[in-house]
MARDO-365229 format. One record per residue (C-alpha): x, y, z; residue in one letter. Coordinates in Angstrom, 1 decimal, decimal comma, always signed. Example, Ala and Ser with C-alpha at 12.3 -4.5 7.8 and 13.67 -1.06 7.14 Angstrom:
<pts>
   east  north     up type
  +12,3   -4,5   +7,8    A
  +13,7   -1,1   +7,1    S
</pts>
This chain:
<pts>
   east  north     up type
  +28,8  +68,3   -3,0    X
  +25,3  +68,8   -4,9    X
  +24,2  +66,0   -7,1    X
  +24,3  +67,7  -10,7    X
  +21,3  +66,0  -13,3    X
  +21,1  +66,7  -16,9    X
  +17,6  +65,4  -18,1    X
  +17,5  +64,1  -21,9    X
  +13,6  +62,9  -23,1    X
  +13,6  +62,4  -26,7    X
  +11,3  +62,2  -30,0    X
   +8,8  +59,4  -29,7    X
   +5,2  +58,4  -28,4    X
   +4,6  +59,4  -24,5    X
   +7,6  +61,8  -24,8    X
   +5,5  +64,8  -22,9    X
   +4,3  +62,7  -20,1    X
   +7,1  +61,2  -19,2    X
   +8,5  +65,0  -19,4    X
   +6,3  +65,7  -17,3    X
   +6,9  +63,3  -14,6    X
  +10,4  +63,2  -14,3    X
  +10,5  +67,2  -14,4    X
   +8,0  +66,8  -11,4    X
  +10,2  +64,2   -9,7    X
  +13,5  +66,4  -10,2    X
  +11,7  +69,6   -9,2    X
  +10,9  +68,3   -5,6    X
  +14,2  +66,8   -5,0    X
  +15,6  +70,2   -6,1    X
  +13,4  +72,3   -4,0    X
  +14,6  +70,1   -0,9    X
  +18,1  +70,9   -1,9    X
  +18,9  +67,3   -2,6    X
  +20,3  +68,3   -6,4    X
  +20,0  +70,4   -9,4    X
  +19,4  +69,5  -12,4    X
  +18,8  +71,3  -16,2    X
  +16,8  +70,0  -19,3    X
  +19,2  +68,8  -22,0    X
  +16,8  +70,7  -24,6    X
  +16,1  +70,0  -27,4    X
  +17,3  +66,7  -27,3    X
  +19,7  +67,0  -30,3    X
  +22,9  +65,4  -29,7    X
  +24,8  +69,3  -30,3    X
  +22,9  +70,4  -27,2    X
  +23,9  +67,4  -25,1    X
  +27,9  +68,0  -25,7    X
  +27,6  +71,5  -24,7    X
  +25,6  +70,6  -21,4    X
  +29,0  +67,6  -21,1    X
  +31,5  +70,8  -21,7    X
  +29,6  +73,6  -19,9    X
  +30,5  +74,1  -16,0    X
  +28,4  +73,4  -13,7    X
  +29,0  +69,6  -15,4    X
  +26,2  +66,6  -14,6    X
  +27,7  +64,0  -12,3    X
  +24,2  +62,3  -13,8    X
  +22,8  +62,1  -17,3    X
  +19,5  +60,5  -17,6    X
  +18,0  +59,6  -21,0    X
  +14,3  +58,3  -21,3    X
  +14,5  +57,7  -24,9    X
  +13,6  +55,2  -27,7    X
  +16,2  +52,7  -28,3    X
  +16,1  +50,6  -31,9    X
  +18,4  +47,6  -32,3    X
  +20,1  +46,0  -35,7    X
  +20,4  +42,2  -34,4    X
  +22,4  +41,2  -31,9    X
  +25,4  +43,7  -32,0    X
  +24,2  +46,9  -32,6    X
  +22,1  +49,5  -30,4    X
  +21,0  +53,1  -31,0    X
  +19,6  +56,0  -29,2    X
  +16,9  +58,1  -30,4    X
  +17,8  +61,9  -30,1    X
  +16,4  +64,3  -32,6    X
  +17,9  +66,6  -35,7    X
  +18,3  +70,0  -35,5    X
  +15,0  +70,4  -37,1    X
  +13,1  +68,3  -34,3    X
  +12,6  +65,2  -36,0    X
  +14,3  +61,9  -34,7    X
  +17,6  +60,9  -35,2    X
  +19,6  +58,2  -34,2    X
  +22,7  +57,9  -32,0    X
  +25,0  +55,1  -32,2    X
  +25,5  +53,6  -28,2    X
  +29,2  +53,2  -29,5    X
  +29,6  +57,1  -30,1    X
  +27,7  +57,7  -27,4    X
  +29,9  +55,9  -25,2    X
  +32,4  +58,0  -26,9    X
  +31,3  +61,0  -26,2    X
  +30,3  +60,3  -22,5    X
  +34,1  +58,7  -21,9    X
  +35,6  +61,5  -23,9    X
  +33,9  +64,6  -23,1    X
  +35,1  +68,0  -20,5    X
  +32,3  +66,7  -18,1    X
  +32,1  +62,8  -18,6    X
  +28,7  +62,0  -16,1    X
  +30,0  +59,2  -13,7    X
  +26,3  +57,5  -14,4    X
  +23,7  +57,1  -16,9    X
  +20,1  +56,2  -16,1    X
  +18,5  +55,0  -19,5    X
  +14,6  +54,2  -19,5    X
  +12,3  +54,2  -22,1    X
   +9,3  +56,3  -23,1    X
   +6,4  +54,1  -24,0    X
   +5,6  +52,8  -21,0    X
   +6,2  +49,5  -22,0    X
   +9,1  +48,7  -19,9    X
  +12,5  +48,4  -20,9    X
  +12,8  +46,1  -24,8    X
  +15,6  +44,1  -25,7    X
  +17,0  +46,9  -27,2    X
  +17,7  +49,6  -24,2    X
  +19,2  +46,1  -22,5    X
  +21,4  +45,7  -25,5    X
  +22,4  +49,9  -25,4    X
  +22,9  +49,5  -21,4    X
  +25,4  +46,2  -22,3    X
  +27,2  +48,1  -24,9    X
  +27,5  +51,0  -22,5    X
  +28,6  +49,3  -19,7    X
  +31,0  +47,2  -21,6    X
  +32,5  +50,7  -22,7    X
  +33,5  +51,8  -18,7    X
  +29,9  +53,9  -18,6    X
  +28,1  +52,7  -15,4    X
  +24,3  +52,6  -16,1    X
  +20,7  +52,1  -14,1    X
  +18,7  +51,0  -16,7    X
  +14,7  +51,9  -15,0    X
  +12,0  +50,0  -16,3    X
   +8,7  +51,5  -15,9    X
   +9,1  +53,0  -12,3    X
   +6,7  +54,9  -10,6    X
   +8,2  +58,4   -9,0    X
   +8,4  +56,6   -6,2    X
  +10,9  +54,6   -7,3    X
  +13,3  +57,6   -9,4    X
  +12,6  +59,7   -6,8    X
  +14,6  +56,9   -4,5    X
  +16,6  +56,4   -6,9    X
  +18,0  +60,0   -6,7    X
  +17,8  +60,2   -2,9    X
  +20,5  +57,3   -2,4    X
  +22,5  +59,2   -4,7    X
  +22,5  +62,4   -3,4    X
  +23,6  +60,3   -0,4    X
  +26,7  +59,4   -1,8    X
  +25,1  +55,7   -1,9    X
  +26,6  +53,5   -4,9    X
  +24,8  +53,1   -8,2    X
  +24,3  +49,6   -7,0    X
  +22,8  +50,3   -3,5    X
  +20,6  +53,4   -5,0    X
  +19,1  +50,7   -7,8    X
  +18,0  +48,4   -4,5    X
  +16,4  +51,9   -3,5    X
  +14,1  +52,6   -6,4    X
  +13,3  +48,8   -6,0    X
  +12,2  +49,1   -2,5    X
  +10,3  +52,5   -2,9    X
   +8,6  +50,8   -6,0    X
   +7,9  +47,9   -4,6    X
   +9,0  +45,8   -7,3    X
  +12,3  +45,6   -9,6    X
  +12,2  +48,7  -11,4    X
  +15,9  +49,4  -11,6    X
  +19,3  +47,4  -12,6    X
  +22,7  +48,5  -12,6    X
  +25,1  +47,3  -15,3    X
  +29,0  +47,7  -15,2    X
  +30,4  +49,3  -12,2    X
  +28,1  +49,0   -9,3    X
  +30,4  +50,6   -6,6    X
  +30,7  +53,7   -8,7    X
  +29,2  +57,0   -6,6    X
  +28,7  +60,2   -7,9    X
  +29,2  +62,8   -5,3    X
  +32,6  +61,9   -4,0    X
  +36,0  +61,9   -6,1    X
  +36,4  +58,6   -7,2    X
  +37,3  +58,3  -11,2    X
  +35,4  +57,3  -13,6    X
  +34,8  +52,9  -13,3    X
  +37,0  +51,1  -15,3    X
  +35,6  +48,9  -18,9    X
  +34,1  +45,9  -17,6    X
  +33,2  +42,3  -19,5    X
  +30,3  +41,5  -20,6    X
  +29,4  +37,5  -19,3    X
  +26,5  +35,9  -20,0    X
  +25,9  +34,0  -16,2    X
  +28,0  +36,7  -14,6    X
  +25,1  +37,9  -11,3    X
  +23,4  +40,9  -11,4    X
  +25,9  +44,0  -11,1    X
  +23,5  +45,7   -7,9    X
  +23,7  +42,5   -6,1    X
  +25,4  +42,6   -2,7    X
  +28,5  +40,7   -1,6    X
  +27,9  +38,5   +1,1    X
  +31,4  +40,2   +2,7    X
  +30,2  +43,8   +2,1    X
  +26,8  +42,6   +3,5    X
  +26,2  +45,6   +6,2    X
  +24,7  +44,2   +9,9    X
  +20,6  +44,9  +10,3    X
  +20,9  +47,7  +13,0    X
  +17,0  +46,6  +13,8    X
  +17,6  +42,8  +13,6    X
  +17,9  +42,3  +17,1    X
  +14,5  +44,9  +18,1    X
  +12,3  +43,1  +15,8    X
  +13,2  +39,9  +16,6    X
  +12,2  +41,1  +20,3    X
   +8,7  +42,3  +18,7    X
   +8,6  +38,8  +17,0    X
   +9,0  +37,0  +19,8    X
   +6,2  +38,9  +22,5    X
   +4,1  +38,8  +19,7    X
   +4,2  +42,6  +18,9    X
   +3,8  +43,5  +15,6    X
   +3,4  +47,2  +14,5    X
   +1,5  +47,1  +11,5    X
   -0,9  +44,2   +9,9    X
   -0,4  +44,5   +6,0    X
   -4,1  +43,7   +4,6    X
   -3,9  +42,7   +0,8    X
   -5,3  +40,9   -2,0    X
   -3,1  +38,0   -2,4    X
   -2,9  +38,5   -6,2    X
   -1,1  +41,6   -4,6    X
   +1,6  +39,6   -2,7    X
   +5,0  +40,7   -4,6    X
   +4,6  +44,3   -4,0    X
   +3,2  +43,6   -0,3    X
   +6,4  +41,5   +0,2    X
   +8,2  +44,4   -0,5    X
   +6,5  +46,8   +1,4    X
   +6,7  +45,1   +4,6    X
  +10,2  +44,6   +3,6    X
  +11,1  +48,0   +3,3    X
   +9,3  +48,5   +6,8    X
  +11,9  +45,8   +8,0    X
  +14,6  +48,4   +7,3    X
  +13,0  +51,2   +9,3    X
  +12,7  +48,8  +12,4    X
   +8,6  +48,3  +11,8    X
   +7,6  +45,1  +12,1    X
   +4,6  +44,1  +10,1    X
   +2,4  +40,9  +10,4    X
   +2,0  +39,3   +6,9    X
   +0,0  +36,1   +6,7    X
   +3,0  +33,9   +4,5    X
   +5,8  +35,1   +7,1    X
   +3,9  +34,6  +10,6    X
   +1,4  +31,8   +9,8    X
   +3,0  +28,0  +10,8    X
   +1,6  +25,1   +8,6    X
   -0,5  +23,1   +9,9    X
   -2,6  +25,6  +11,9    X
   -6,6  +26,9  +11,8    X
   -5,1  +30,1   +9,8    X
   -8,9  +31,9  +10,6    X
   -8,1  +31,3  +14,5    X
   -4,7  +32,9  +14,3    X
   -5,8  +35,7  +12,2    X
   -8,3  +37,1  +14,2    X
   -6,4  +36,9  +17,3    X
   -3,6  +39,4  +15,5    X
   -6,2  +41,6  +14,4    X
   -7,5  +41,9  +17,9    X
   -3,4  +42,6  +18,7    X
   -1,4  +44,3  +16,3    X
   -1,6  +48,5  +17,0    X
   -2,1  +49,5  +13,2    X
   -3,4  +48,0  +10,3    X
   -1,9  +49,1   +6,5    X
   -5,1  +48,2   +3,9    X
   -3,0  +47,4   +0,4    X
   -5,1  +48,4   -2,7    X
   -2,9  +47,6   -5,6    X
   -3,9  +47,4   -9,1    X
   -5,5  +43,6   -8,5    X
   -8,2  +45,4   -6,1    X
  -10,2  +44,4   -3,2    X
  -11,1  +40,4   -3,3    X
  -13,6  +39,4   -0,6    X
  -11,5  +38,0   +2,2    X
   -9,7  +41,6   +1,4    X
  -12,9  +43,1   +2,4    X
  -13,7  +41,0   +5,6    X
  -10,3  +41,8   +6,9    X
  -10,8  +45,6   +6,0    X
  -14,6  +44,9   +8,5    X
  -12,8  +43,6  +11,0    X
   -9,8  +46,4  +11,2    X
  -12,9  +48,9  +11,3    X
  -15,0  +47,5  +13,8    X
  -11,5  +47,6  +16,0    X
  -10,8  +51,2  +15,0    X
  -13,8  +52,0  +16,7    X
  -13,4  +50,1  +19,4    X
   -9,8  +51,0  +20,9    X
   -8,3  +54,0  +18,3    X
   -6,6  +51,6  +15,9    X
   -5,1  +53,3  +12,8    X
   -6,4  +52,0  +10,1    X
   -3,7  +53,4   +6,8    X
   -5,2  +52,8   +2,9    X
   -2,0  +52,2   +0,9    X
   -2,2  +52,6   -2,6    X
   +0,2  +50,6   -4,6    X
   +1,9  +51,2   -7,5    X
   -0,2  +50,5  -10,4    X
   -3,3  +50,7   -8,5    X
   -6,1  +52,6  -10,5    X
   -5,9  +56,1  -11,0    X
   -9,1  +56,6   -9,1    X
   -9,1  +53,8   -7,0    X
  -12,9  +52,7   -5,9    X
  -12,3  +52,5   -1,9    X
  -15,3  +50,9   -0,3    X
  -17,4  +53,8   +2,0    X
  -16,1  +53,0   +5,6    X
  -12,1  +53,7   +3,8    X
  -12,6  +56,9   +2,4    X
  -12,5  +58,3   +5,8    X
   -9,3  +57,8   +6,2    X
   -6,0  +59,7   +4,7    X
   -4,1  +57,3   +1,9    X
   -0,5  +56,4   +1,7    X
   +0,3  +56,7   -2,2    X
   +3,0  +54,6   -3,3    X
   +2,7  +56,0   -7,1    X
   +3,8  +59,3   -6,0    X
   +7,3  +60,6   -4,7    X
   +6,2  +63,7   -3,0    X
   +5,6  +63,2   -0,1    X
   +7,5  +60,3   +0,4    X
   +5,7  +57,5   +0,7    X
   +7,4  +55,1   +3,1    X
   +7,6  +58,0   +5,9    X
   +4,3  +58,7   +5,6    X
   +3,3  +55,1   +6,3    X
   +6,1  +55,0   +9,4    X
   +4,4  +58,1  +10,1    X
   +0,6  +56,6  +10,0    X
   +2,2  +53,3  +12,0    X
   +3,9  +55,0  +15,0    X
   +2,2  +58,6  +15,1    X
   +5,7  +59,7  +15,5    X
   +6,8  +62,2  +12,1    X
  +10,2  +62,2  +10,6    X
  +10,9  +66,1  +11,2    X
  +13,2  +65,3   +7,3    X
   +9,5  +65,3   +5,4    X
   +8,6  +69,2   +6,5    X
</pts>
């Protein structure tokens, strides 16, 4: 079954560029047959019942809108009248008229438009949602990377919870939440996810269940690698870097690569310096992090060394770009030889085209 996405943006300040993005994002997952999708335009809530009670129906509706909130209780959604200027929805009629309508979406993804990151008021909208049986992936400021993920694990027939954890990893960072039912998928014939209560401790809906937990088909190869001492890919990095490095070599984890990162493979109580330089003489590849804390000093002796070994025995030396790394990142003159890896981009995807870089070998799925 084809993963059907109606796209909402509303009224309100960076409306057209994050148009502009997601339209991008949606566009390449179409044009590799992943989904279809349609603009829910304009954004006026007459237009968005007809796209609910007009075959072919969205299994997905994503709004990147405003949100404004009236203390602790009450949410709204910022659509627009039908002469274009903004009007607000209340998240209770909304919730209404997703639960009610011909073509009630099985999930909402709700994200903002400033660029801000997600205010107390979208979390209060998702809550009221969620509380109402709608399942919902609130996205926070995530690169295309991330939605681009985000819609792959879908169009998988992943759950709303395990595609979340997707956008995370491609984003290197937590981009994405799921609130109400995580479990729920979207391609497949399960109804619609039962109301759900609201608790204040209760853990994050996306998280996994240590009994659902599915066995690490790479566990047992990489802890082969680990233990000969062969690692694929060094992961050079600014340390102020280290959370979005963490993930990246986690997400590398998952496609049996196994990277050498200096907090995971260096003991305590150990000349560091020695170690280091005898894994730079080892390890086959070498991934050079710019992210948006840019290239500190040991950052730069470490990209030396990797260079001087390139030249000596062939080693692939990959720049990554991370997210939130500048828009023209200043790469130092013995880099810009080399072809980047941009992790603020979807198309291509990002993490094959590292694996790619790493073990020379292509995933035939990218062409």
């Amino acid at each position: 079954m084809t993963l059907r996405v109606a796209l909402l943006v509303g009224p309100g300040t960076g409306a057209a560029g994050a148009d502009a993005a997601l339209r991008e994002v949606l566009d390449g997952l179409a044009h590799d047959g992943l989904l279809q999708w349609q603009p829910v335009a304009p954004p006026t809530e007459t237009v968005l019942r007809r796209h609910l009670g007009t075959p072919p129906l969205p299994a997905v509706l994503h709004l990147a809108v405003d949100t404004t909130a009236i203390g602790h209780a009450y949410a709204t959604v910022r659509l627009a009248d039908a002469a274009g200027a903004p009007r607000g929805l209340n998240v209770q009629a909304l919730a209404g008229l997703l639960s009610h309508s011909a073509g009630s979406p099985r999930l909402l993804v709700l994200q903002g438009l400033s660029g801000s990151g997600v205010g107390p008021a979208h979390e209060l909208a998702a809550k009221a949602l969620a509380s109402r049986g709608v399942s919902v992936v609130v996205l926070s400021d995530a690169p295309a990377s991330g939605v681009a993920a985000l819609y792959r694990a879908l169009a998988r027939s992943d759950s709303a919870g395990a595609a979340a954890d997707a956008a995370n990893r491609a984003a290197l960072s937590t981009v994405a939440r799921c609130l109400g039912n995580a479990d729920a998928r979207v391609t497949d014939g399960t109804p619609p996810p039962a109301a759900v209560t609201e608790t204040s401790n209760a853990p994050p809906a996306s998280a996994a269940r240590p009994s659902e937990a599915a066995p690490d088909p790479h566990a047992d190869a990489l802890r082969a690698k680990r233990a000969a001492g062969r690692f694929d890919v060094f992961l050079c990095h600014n340390s102020a870097d280290k959370p979005a490095v963490k993930q990246l070599g986690l997400g590398l984890k998952e496609r049996g690569i196994l990277p050498w990162l200096d907090e995971w493979e260096l003991p305590p109580g150990q000349a560091w310096q020695a170690l280091l330089e005898q894994q730079i003489q080892r390890i086959a590849s070498a991934a050079v992090c710019i992210g948006p804390a840019g290239i500190s000093p040991w950052h730069q002796q470490e990209m030396r060394g990797f260079i001087s070994e390139f030249v000596d025995r062939q080693v692939p030396v990959i720049p990554v770009l991370l997210p939130g790394a500048p828009a023209k990142p200043e790469l130092p003159l013995f880099l810009k030889q080399f072809t980047w890896v941009d992790f603020r981009r979807s198309d291509p995807d990002p993490f094959r085209q590292l694996v790619w870089g790493i073990t020379g070998r292509r995933d035939d799925a990218q062409s």
